[in-house]
C-alpha positions as CSV (number, residue, x, y, z in Angstrom):
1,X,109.1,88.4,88.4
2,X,106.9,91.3,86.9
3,X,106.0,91.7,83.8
4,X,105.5,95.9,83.2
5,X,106.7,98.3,84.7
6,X,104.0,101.2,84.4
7,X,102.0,102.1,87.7
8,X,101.0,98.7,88.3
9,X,103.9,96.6,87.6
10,X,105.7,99.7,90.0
11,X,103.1,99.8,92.6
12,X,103.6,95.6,92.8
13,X,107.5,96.4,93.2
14,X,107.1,98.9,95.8
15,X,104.9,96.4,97.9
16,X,107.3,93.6,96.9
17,X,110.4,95.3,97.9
18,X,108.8,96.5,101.3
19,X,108.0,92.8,102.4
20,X,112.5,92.2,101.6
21,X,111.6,90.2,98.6
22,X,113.9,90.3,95.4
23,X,112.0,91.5,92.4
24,X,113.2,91.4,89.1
25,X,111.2,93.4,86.1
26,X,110.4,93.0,82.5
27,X,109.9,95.2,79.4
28,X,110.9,96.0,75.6
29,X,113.9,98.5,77.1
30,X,115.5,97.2,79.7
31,X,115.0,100.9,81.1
32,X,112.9,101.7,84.0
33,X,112.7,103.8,87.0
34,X,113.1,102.0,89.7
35,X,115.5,101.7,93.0
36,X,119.0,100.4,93.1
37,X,119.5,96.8,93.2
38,X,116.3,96.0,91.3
39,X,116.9,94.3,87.9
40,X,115.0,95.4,84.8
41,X,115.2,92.8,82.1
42,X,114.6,93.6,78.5
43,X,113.0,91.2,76.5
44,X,109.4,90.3,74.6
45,X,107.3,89.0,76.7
46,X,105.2,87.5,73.8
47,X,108.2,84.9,73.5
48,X,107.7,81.9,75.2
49,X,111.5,80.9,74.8
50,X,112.4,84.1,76.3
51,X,109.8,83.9,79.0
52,X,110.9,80.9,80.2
53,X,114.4,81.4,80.4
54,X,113.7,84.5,82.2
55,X,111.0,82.9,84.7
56,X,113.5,79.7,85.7
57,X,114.0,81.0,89.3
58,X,110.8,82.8,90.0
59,X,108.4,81.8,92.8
60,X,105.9,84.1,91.8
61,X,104.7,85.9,88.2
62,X,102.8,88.7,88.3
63,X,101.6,90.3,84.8
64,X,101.1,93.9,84.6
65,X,101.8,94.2,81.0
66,X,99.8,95.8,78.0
67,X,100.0,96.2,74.7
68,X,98.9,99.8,73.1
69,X,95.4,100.3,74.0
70,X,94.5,100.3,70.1
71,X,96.4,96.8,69.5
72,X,94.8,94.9,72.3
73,X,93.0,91.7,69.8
74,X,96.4,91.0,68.1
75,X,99.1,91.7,70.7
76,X,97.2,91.0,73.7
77,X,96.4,87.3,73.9
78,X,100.0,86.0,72.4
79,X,101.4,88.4,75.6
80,X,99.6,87.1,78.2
81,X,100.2,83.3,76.6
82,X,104.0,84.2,76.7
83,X,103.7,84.9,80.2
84,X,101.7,81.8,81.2
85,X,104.5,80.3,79.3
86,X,107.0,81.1,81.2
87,X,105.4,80.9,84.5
88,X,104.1,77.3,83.7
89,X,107.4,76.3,83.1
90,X,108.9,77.8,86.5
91,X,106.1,76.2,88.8
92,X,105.6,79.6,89.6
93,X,102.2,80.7,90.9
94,X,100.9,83.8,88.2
95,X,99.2,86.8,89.4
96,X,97.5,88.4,86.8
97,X,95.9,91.9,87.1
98,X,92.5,92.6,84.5
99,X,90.1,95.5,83.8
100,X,86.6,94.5,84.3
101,X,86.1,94.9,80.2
102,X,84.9,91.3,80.3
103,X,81.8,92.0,82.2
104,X,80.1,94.3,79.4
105,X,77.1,97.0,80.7
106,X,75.3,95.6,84.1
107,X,72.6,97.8,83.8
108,X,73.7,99.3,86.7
109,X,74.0,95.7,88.9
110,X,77.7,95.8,90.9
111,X,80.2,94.3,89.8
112,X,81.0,90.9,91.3
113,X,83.3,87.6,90.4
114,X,80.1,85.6,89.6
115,X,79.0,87.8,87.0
116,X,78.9,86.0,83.5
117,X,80.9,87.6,80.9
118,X,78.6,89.4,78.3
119,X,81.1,91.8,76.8
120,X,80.1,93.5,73.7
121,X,82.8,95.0,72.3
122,X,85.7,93.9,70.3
123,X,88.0,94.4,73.1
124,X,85.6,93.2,76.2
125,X,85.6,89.8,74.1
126,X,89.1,89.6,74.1
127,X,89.7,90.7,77.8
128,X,86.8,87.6,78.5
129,X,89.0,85.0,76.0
130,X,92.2,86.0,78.1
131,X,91.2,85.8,81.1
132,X,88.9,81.9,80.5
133,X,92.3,80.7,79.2
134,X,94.4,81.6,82.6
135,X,91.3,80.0,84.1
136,X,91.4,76.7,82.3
137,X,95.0,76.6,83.0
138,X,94.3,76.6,86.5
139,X,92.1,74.6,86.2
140,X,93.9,72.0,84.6
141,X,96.4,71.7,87.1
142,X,99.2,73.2,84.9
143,X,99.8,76.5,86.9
144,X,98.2,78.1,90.4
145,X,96.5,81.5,88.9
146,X,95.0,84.3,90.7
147,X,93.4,87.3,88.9
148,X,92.6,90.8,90.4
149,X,90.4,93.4,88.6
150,X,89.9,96.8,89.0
151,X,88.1,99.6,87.0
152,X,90.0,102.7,86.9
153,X,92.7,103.7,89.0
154,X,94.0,107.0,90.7
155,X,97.3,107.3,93.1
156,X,101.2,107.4,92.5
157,X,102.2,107.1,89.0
158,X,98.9,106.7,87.2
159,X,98.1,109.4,84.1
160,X,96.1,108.0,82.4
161,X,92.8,107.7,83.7
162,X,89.4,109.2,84.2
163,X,91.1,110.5,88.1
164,X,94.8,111.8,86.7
165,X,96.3,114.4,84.6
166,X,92.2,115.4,84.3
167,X,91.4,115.8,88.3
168,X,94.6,116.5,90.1
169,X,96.8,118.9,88.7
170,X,93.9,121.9,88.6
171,X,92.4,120.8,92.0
172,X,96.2,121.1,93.0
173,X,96.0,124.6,91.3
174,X,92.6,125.9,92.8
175,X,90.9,125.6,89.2
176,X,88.0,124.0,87.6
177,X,88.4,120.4,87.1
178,X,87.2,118.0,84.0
179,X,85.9,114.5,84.3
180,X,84.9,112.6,81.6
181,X,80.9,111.5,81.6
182,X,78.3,112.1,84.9
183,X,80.5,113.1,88.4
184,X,77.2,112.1,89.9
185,X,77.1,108.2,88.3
186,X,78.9,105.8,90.7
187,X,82.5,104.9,89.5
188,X,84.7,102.5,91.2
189,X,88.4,104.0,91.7
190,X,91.1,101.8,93.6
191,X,94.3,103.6,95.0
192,X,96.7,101.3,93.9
193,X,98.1,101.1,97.0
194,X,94.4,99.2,98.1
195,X,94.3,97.8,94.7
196,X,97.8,95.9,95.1
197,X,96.7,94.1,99.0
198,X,93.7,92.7,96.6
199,X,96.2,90.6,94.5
200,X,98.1,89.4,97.7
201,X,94.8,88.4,99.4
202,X,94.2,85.6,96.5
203,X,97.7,84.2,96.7
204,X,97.5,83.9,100.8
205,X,95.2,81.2,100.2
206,X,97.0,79.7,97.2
207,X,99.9,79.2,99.9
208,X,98.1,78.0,102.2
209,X,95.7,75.3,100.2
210,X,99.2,74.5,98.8
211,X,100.0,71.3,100.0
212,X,102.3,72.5,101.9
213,X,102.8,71.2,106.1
214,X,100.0,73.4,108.0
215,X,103.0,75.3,110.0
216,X,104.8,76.6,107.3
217,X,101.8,77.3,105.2
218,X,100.3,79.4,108.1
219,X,104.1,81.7,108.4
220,X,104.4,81.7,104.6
221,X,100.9,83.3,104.0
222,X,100.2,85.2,107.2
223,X,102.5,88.4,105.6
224,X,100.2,88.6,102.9
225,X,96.5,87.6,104.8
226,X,97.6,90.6,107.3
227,X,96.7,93.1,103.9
228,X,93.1,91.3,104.6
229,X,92.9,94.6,107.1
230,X,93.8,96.9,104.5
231,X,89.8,98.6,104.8
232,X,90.7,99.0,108.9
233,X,94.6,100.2,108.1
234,X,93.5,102.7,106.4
235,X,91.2,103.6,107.6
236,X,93.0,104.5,110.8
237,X,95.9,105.8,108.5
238,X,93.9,108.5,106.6
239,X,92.6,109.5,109.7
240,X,95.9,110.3,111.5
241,X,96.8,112.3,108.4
242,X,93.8,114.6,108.0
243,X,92.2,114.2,111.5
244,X,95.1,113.6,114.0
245,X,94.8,112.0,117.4
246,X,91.4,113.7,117.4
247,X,90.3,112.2,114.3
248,X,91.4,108.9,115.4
249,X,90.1,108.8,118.8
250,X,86.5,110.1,117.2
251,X,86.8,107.2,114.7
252,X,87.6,104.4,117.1
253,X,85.0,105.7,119.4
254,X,82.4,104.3,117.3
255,X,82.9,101.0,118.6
256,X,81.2,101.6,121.7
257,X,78.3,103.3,120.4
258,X,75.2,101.5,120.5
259,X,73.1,101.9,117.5
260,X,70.2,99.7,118.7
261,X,68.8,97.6,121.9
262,X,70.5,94.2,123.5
263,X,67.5,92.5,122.2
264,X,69.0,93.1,118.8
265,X,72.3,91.9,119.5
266,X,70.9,89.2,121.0
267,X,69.1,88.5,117.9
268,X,72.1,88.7,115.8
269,X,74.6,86.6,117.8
270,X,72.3,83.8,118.5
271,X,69.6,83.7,115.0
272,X,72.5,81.9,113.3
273,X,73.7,78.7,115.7
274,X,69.9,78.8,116.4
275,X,69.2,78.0,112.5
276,X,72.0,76.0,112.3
277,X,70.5,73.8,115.6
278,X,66.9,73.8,114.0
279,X,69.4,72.3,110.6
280,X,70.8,69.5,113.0
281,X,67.7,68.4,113.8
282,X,65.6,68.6,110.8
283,X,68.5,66.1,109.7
284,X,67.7,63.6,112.9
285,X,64.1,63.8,111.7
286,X,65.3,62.5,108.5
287,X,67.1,60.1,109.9
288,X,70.6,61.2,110.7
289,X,72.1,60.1,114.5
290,X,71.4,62.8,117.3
291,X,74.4,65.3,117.1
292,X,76.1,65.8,121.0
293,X,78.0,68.6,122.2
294,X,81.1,66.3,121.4
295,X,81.3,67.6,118.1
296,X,82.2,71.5,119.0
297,X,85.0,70.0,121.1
298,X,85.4,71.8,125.1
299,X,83.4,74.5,126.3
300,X,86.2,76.5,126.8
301,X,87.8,76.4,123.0
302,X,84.0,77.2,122.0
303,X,83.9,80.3,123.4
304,X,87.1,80.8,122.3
305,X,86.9,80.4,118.9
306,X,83.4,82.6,119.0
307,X,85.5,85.2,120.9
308,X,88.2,85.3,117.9
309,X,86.0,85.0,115.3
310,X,84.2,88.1,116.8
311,X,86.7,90.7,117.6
312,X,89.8,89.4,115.5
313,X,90.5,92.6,113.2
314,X,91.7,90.1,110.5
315,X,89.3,87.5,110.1
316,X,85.8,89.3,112.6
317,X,83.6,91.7,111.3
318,X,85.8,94.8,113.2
319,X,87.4,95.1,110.0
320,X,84.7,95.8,108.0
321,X,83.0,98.3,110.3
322,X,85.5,100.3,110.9
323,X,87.0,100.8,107.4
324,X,83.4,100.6,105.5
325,X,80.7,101.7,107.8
326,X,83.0,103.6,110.4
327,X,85.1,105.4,108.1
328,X,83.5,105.2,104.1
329,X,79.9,105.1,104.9
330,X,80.4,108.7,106.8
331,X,82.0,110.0,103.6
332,X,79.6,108.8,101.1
333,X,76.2,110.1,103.4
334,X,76.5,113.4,101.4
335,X,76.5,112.1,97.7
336,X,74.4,108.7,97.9
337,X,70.6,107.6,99.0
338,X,70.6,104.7,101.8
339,X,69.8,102.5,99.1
340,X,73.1,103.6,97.5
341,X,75.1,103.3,100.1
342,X,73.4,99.3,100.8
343,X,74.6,99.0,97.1
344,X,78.3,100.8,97.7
């Protein structure tokens, strides 16, 4: 069940749809573009009766719903509290997608979940109320919640923003393009194609800290913990498109190039079990009992695990360096310091 259908709400059913799930969609009309089969519901979603009835046979709420931009403090909480509503009374985990309004100015600090909420403005304060009260309701035990927030966004659908109507029609056209405020300050932009994997990731784990038996947990989540890769996907996709097999045979190359001495790699695969060895025994010191090599199981499923950990695209660090260092960090050399890029 979705809740909007502007570029998010769309971009979810797109994602939805590909993965052969049923979606159904919500908003004032009833009306929306979408593909054959897919049901668009009209209704308020500020109604808890309504959402409720409407929620009964979801498994999964996700709101993508606003209210006009200038109506945000009065029609903005009671919509988000019809749609915990009705996701509540479903047993339905709720996805919920926010701006980072809450945050206020960081003097320039990235933005990160930890981050108190120090908004100063009338709507910042209302973004930070909404989104405490979806986390005291998980909190509580009432409803499974998991939030993703983005700052602006660009890609299929999306006009309004600081990268639409503004950028891409007159870079389309070969002519001068406007953006609002510095081009040289850094701006976080999320294709919503990216943006969408970032709300999956969060209800992966939901499914599988369930409750459910470990099997079925591991099959019902592993469809969505595969978008984990999304940096390393594409990666490798937008280099097919603008490089080719050149461009991805360059790119993958970068595995095997070695950036510093084995006595580096050395340090960096064993500093950390060496640490956590020197923690061990600290602990004996203290008066724990002497740990054996019992505890990390055989040999054999050690080095297996280290193995997995290492090179697994999914859950190892090939992942990150591909997508980030491999593919981003080469595009970003030309506008940003080294200590911007550590930063980025």
């Amino acid at each position: 069940m979705i809740f909007g259908t502007g570029p998010v709400g769309l971009a979810v059913m797109d994602e939805l749809l590909s993965r052969g799930k049923q979606v159904r969609l919500v908003n004032r009309s009833g009306r929306a573009a979408v593909p054959v089969g897919v049901q668009v519901v009209a209704g308020d979603a500020t109604d808890a009766t309504f959402t409720r009835q409407v929620c009964t046979a979801a498994t999964v709420v996700y709101q993508c719903s606003n209210p006009p931009y200038t109506e945000w403090a009065e029609r903005f909480p009671p919509l988000q509290a019809g749609v915990l509503a009705g996701a509540t009374t479903a047993g339905a985990k709720l996805v919920s997608m926010e701006n980072v309004y809450m945050y206020g100015s960081t003097g320039g600090k990235p933005l990160v979940e930890s981050l108190p909420y120090a908004a100063q403005t009338r709507k910042g304060k209302v973004r930070a109320a909404m989104a405490e009260a979806l986390l005291a309701a998980h909190q509580q035990g009432s409803v499974r919640v998991a939030i993703g927030r983005a700052g602006d966004f660009f890609g299929p659908r999306v006009r309004v923003s600081a990268m639409a109507e503004r950028v891409f029609p007159a870079a389309l056209a070969g002519k001068t393009v406007q953006l609002i405020g510095n081009p040289d300050l850094p701006h976080t932009f999320f294709v919503l194609a990216i943006a969408m994997p970032w709300l999956f990731g969060p209800l992966a784990d939901a499914i599988f800290y369930s409750g459910l038996p470990t099997l079925l947990a591991i099959v019902l989540a592993l469809p969505f913990e595969i978008l984990v890769a999304s940096p390393l996907l594409a990666a490798l996709i937008v280099t097919a498109i603008t490089g080719g097999k050149a461009g991805v045979k360059s790119l993958l190359r970068k595995f095997t190039q070695w950036r510093v001495g084995w006595g580096w790699y050395a340090v960096a695969l064993l500093l950390p079990p060496a640490i956590a060895l020197i923690a061990a025994y600290l602990n004996v010191l203290w008066g724990a009992p002497l740990p054996t090599l019992a505890i990390f199981g055989s040999a054999s499923s050690l080095l297996f695990t280290f193995a997995l950990r290492l090179i697994n695209p999914w859950d190892g660090p090939l992942m990150e360096e591909l997508g980030w260092r491999g593919f981003a960090l080469t595009a970003i050399k030309v506008s940003q310091s080294v200590n911007g890029r550590c930063v980025l």
